[in-house]
C-alpha positions in Angstrom: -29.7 -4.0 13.1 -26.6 -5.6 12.2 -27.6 -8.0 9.1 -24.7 -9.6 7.6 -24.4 -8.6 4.5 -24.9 -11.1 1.3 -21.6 -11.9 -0.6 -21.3 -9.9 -3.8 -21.6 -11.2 -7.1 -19.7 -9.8 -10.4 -22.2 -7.9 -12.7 -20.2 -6.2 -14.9 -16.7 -4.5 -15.7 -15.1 -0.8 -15.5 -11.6 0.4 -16.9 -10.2 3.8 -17.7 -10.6 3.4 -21.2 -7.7 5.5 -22.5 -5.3 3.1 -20.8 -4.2 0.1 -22.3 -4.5 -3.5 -20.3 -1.3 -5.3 -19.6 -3.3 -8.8 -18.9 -4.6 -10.0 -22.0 -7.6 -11.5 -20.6 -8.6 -9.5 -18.0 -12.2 -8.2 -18.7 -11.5 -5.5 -16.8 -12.2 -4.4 -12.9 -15.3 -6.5 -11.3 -18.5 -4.5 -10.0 -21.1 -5.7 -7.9 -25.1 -5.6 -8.3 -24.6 -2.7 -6.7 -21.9 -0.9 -9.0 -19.6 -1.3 -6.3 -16.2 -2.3 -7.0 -15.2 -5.8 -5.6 -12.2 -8.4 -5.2 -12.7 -11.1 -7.8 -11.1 -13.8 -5.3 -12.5 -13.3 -2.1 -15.9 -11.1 -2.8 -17.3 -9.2 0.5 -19.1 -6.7 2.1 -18.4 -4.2 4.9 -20.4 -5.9 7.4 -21.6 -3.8 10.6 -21.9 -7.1 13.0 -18.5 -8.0 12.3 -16.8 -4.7 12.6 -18.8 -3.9 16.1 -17.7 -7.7 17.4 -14.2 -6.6 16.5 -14.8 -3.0 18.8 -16.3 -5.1 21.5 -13.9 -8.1 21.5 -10.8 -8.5 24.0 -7.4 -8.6 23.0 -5.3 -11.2 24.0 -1.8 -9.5 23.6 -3.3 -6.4 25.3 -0.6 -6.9 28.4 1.9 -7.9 26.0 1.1 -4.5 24.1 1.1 -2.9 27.6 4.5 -3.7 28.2 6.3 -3.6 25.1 8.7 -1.2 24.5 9.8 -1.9 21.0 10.2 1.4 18.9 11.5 1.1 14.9 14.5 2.7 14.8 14.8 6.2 12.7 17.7 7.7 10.8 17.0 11.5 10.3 20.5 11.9 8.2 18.4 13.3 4.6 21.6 13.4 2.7 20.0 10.9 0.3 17.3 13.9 -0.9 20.4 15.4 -2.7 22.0 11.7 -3.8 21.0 11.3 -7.8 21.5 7.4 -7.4 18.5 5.2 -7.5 17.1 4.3 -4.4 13.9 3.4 -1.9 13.9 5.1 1.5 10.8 3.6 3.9 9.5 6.8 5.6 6.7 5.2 7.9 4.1 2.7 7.8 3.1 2.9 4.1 4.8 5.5 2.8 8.1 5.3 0.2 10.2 7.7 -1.1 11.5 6.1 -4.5 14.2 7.5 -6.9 14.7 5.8 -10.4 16.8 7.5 -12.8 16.2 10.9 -12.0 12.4 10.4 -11.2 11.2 11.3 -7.7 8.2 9.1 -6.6 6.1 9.3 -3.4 3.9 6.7 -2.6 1.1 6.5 0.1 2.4 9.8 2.0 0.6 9.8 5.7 3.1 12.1 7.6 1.3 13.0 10.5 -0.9 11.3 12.7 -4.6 9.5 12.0 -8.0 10.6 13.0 -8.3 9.0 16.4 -4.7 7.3 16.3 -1.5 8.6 17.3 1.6 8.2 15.2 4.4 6.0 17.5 7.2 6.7 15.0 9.2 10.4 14.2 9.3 11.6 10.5 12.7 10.6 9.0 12.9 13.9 7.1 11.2 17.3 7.4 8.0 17.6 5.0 9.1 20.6 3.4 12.3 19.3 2.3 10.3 16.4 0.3 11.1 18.8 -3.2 10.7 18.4 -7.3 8.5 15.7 -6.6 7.0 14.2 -10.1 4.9 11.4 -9.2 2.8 10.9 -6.2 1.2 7.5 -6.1 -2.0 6.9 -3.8 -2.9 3.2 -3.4 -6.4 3.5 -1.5 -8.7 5.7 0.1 -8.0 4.5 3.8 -6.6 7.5 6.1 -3.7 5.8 6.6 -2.7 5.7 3.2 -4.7 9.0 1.7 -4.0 11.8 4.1 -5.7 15.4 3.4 -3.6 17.2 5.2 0.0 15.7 3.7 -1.4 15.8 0.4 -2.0 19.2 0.4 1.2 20.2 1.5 3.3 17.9 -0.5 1.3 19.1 -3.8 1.7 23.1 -2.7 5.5 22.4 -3.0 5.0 20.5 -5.8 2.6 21.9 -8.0 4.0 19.5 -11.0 3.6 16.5 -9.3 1.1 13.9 -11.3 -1.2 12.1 -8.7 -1.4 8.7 -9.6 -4.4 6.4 -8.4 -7.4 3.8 -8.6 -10.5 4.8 -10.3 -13.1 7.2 -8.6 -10.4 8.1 -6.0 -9.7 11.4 -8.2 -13.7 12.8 -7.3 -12.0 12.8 -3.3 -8.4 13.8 -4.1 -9.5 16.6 -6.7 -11.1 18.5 -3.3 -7.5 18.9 -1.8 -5.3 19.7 -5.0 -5.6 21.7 -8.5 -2.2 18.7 -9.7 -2.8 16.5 -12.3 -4.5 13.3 -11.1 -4.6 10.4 -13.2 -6.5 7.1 -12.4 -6.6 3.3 -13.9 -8.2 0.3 -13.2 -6.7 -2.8 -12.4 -3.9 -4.1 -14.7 -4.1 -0.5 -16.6 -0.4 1.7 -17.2 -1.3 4.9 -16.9 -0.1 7.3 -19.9 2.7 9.2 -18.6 5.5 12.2 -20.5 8.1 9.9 -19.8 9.4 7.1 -20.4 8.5 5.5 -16.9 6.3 3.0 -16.7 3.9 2.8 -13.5 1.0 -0.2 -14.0 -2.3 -0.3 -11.5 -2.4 -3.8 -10.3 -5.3 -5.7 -8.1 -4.6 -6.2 -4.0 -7.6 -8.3 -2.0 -8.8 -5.2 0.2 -11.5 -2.4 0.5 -12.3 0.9 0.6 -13.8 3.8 2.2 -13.5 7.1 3.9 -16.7 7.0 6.0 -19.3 3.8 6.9 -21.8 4.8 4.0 -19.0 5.0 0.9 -17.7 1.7 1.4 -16.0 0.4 -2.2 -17.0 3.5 -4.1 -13.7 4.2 -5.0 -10.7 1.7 -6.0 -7.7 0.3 -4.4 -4.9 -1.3 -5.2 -1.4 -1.7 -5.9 1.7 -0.4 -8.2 4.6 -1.5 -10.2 7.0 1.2 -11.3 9.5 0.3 -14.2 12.2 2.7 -15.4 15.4 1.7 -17.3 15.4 -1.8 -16.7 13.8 -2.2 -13.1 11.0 -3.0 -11.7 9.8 -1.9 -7.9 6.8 -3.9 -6.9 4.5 -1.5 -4.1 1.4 -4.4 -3.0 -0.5 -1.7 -0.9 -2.9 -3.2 1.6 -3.8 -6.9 1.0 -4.9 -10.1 2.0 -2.9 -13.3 0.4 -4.2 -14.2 -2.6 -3.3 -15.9 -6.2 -2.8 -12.8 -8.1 0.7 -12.5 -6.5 1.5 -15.6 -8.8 -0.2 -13.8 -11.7 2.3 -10.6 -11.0 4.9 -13.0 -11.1 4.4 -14.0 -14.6 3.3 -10.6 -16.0 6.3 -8.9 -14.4 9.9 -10.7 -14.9 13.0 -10.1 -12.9 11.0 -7.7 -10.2 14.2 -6.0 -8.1 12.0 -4.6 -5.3 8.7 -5.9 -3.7 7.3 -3.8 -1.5 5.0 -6.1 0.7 2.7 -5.1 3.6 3.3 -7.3 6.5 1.5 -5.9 9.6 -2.0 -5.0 11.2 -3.0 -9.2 10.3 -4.3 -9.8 14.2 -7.0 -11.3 15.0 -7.0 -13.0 11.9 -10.9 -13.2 12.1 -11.2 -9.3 11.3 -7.8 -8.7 9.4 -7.2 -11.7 7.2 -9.9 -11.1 4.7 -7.6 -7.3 4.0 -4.1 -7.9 4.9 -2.0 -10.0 5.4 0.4 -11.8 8.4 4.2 -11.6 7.7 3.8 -15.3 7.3 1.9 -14.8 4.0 3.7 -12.0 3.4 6.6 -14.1 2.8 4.8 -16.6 0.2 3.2 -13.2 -1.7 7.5 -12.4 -1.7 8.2 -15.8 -3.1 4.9 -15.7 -5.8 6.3 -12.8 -7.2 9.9 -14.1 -8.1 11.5 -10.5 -6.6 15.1 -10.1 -6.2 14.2 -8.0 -2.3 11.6 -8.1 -0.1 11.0 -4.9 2.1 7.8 -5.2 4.6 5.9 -2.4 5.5 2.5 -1.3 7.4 4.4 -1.9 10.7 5.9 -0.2 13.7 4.3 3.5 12.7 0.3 2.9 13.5 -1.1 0.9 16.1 -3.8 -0.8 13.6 -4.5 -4.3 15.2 -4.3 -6.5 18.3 -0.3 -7.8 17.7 2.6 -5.6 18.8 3.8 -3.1 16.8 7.3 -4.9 16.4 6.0 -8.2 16.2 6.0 -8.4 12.2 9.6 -7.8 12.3 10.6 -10.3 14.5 8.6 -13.1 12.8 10.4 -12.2 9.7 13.7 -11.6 11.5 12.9 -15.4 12.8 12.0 -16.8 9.4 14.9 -15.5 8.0 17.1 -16.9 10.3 15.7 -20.2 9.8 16.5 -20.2 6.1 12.7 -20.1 5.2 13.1 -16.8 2.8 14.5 -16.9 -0.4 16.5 -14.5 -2.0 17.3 -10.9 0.1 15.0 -9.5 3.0 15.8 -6.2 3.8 14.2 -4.6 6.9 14.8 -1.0 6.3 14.9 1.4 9.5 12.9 4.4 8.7 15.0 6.8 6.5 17.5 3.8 5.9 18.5 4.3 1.8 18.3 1.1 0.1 20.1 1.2 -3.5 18.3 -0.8 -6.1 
């Protein structure tokens, strides 16, 4: 009943051919035998035995969990919706609000709570005031990155707001919203009015919205470039190379936006994201000026505590072991880049 599933195999190659390739030799994004798309590093399938011994197994922090009282800390003073100066402001587990010359960018915006999983953190700002939006990026088709119900709401205020996003992932999206949705492969730039740059770029995950469309649409990750900076967003992933690859592609990167949570047990989550201990040498592959984590304290998504990515990095930091600036951002805390 629960076969494991055969690793995949690259067949062929898919782009948005519109969109021009920043890599020079990439062939393109990898498919499967089965047309599926697939990580080019670590190839696999969703595999039924491993997600049901991951339902059935124990949890060794589960007291730990029990007890813990940690709660990320929330600032709920918006003044910063009304501030023209370029900035990122963290608004829970995966979702940004970023400012670059005038240009208002939303990025992965889950602003409620998840099928099945309650939210453990307040919204920084009211939804409604999140106005003259122009871009809003969706990195994957997860729920608790791509969110019906925020969507919706967000593209109702902002009826000129371009969605930005992996291919396939516009046949889902297109159901919610009448907006503009563009998609790209991986390593694409998508063709935008301005002169903003926003580039598609690979992350070592999945996706799917139910147990049958596993990998049917694209995920991935984004780096946004407007008048001399660069903001790195890594979306879900697992460690990989292609950080080092980003690195050389993208110079002088001010922001990386990496994912440091949901990483235990390391049996289930490793092969999709990634520990803060990895999250630290993705940080370093890219050369970025600023590391702000993410995919923490907002969700309860794995077996570690929900403030335990924090405090490793908190930890590492102390010890010297991070180069350059972390910045753990409170939720609604502006950071100026």
């Amino acid at each position: 009943m629960f076969a494991k599933k055969k690793t995949p195999t690259i067949t062929s190659y898919t782009s948005n051919p519109v969109l021009a390739t920043v890599k020079p030799d990439w062939k393109g994004t990898p498919l499967d035998e089965d047309g599926l798309f697939m990580n080019h590093e670590y190839p696999w399938k969703l595999d039924f035995g491993k997600i049901f011994r991951y339902i059935m197994h124990r949890n060794p922090q589960k007291g730990i969990k029990k007890q813990d009282t940690w709660r990320i800390s929330v600032l709920k003073d918006d003044q910063w919706l009304t501030d023209p100066a370029d900035k990122i402001v963290w608004l829970g587990h995966a979702s940004f609000f970023i400012q670059l010359s005038g240009i208002r960018i939303l990025i992965d915006p889950v602003y409620g709570h998840l099928p099945g999983g309650r939210r453990f953190s307040d919204m920084p700002v009211a939804v409604n005031k999140l106005l003259h939006i122009h871009y809003i990026l969706v990195s994957h088709a997860h729920y608790d990155h791509c969110d019906k119900r925020s969507i919706k709401l967000l593209t109702n205020n902002n009826p000129e707001a371009q969605i930005l996003t992996g291919l396939k992932l516009d046949s889902l999206i297109s159901k919610w919203t009448s907006n503009k949705i563009r998609t790209a492969g991986w390593y694409q730039q998508y063709q935008l009015e301005s002169d903003l740059k926003i580039t598609f770029l690979p992350s070592i995950h999945w996706a799917n919205r139910t147990l049958l469309d596993a990998n049917t649409t694209l995920w991935g990750a984004f780096m946004i470039e407007k008048d001399g900076k660069r903001i790195y967003y890594g979306g879900d992933s697992a460690h990989g190379s292609y950080f080092n690859d980003i690195g050389e592609l993208f110079k002088d990167i001010n922001v990386a936006l990496i994912g440091a949570g949901a990483y235990a047990p390391a049996w289930f989550m490793g092969p999709m994201h990634q520990n803060p201990y990895d999250a630290v040498k993705a940080f370093h592959a890219t050369h970025a000026k600023t590391f702000i984590p993410f995919h923490y304290g907002t969700f309860d998504l794995a077996d570690e505590p929900l403030g335990e990515p924090e405090q490793i990095l908190n930890k590492l930091n102390a010890e010297g072991k991070i180069e350059n600036l972390l910045k753990v951002l409170k939720l609604g805390e502006v950071f100026y880049c």
